[in-house]
N, C-alpha and C positions, 0 to 999 in steps of 0.2 A: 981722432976726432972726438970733440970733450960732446955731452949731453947735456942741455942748462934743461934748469928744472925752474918751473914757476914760481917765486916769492908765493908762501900761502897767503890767500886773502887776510885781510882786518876783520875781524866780527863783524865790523859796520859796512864794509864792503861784503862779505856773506849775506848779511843780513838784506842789506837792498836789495841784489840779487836775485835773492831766495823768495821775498815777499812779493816783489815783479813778477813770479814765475804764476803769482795765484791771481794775476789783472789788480793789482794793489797799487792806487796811484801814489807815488811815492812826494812829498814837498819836503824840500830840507829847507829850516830857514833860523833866524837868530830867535830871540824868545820874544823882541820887541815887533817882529815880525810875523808872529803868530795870531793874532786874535785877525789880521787881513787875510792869512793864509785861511782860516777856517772861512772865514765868512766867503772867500772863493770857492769852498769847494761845497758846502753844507746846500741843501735843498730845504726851502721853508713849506712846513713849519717845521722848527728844529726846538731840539731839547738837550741838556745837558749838565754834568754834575762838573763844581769846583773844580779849578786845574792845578794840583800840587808842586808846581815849577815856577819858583821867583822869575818872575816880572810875566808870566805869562796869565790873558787872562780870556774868560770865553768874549767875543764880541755881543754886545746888544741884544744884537737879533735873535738870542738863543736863552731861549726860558730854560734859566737854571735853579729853580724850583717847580720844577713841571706836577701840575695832578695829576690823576690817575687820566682824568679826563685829555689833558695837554699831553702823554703818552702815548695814547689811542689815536690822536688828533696828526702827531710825529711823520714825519717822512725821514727828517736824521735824528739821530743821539751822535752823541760829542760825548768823548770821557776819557781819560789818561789810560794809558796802558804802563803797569810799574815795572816791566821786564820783556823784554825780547829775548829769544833765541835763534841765534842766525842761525847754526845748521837747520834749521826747517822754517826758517821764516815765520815763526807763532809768537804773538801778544799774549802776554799774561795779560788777565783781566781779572782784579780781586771783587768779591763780592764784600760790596762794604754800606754802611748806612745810608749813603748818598744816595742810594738805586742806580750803580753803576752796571749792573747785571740789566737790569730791564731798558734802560736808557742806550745800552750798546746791541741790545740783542732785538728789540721788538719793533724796530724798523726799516724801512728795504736802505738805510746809506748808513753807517758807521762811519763816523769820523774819530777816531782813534789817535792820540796827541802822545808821542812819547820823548825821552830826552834820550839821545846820542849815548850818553854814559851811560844807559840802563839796557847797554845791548852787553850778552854773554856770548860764550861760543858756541857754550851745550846742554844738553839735561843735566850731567853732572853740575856744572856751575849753576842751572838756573837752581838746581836743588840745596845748593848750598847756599844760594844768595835767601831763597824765599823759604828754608826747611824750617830754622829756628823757631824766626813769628809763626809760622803757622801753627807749629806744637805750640807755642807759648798762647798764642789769643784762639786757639782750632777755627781756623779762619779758611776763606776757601777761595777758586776762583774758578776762571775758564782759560784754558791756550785754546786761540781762536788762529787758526791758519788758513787765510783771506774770506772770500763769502762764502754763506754758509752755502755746501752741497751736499745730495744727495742722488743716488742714482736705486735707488729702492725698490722704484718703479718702473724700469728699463732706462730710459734718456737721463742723461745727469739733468737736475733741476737745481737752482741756484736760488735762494733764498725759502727755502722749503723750511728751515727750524733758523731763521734768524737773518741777518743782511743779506740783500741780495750784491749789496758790491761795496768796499772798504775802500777809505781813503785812509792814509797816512800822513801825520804834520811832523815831522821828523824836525827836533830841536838841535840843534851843531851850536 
């Protein structure tokens, strides 16, 4: 009697998986289908930096020059995430001119936009894919794996240092 073993998953099968496991609403959709996809999931007032993927772009609704003031004002940030890594299900997030750090992190919904092709399998790949630029420009960012928590204080609390709950616009 033979034993079959599982086909190992795709990164991008990993990677869904993995980022469901942290309540991470997952939308796969084409790129011309994206700026509907955000505006369904995003809570007003929203904010948000450039989206670096041909033909995708943020919808309307979403102050993509935000003050300090339209920051504070925020219930979502919207901002591209440059790298996935399916074994743990974590977004790279660079910190770059745009105020993609403050715009992802300082309010309770993250709406997080990445491309299909920017998912790896692991730390080694994500470190190969992001090591060079980072030496070359000493640039920086965050792996964010789903909303923020913390259990510090006995009870886990969710959105303690950052979103209280992540959306995902997943490009195919």
């Amino acid at each position: 009697m033979s034993q079959q073993t599982a086909e190992p998953a795709t990164a991008f099968e990993q990677f869904v998986t993995e980022i469901q496991r942290y309540d991470v609403g997952v939308t796969e959709v084409t790129p011309s289908e994206a700026a509907d996809a955000i505006e369904g999931v995003i809570e007003q007032p929203a904010v948000g930096t450039a989206l670096p993927f041909e033909g995708v772009e943020l919808p309307d609704s979403v102050e993509s020059e935000p003050t300090v003031g339209d920051l504070d004002a925020a219930t979502t940030g919207v901002t591209a995430a440059e790298l996935a890594i399916a074994e743990y299900g974590s977004i790279f997030l660079r910190t770059d001119e745009l105020g993609s750090e403050p715009v992802s992190l300082f309010n309770d919904l993250h709406v997080a936009v990445l491309h299909a092709d920017d998912i790896v399998q692991d730390m080694t790949a994500a470190f190969e894919h992001l090591g060079e630029r980072a030496r070359a420009d000493r640039s920086s960012g965050i792996l964010a794996t789903g909303p923020s928590a913390t259990a510090d204080m006995g009870a886990l609390v969710q959105g303690a240092h950052g979103p209280k709950r992540v959306e995902l616009i997943l490009i195919t």
